[in-house]
N, C-alpha and C positions, 0 to 999 in steps of 0.2 A: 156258428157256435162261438162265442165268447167274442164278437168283431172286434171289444177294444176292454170291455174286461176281465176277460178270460173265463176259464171253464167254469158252469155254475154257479157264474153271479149275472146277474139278470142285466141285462145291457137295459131295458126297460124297465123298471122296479113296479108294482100298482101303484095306480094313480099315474103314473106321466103319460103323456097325451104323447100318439102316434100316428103316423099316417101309414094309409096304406102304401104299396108302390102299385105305379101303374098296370093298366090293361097288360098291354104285351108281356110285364115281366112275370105277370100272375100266369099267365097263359102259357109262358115258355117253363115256368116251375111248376107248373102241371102237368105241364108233359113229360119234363125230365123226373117227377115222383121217384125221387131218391132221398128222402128224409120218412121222418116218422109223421105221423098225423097228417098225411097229403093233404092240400086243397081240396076241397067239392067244387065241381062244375057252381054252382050259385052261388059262390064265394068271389067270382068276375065281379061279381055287379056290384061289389065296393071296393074296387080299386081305386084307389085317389081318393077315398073318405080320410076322416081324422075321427081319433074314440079314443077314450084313457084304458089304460090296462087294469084292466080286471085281475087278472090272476095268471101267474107264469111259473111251469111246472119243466121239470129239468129230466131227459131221459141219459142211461148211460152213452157214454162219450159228451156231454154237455150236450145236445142239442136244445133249447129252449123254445118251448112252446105257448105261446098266449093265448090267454083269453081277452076278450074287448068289450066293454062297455055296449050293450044295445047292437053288437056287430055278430051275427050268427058264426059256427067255428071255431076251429084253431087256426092260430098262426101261426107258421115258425118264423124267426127272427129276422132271418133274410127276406122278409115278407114284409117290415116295418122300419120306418125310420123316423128319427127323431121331430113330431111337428114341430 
């Protein structure tokens, strides 16, 4: 939630191009399912893609959720980094 802009301003605005983070760390944030909007099981198989943000939607306490370009899901923040 806000990793370096703070609460409620989109650390990825639409349009900036993202990467996923890899296998393991989708796998272990799957498991741990402690945010809003968890990963789907089929959401593995783009780990390590790159897509631009579609749309990013803010729930109470800031958490930030995207949407991606052609990439099925949500994602929360800690799920994308800057390509």
């Amino acid at each position: 939630m806000g990793k370096t802009k703070g609460v409620n301003n989109a650390e990825f605005p639409a349009g900036t191009s993202v990467k996923i983070a890899d296998r393991p760390f989708l796998e272990d944030f799957l498991e741990a399912g402690q945010y809003h909007n968890e990963l789907e099981p089929e959401q593995l198989e783009f780990a390590g893609r790159t897509a631009n943000v579609k749309k990013v939607e803010f729930f109470t306490g800031g958490d930030e959720i995207y949407t991606l370009d052609g990439i099925p899901g949500v994602w929360h923040e800690e799920c994308l980094s800057a390509a």
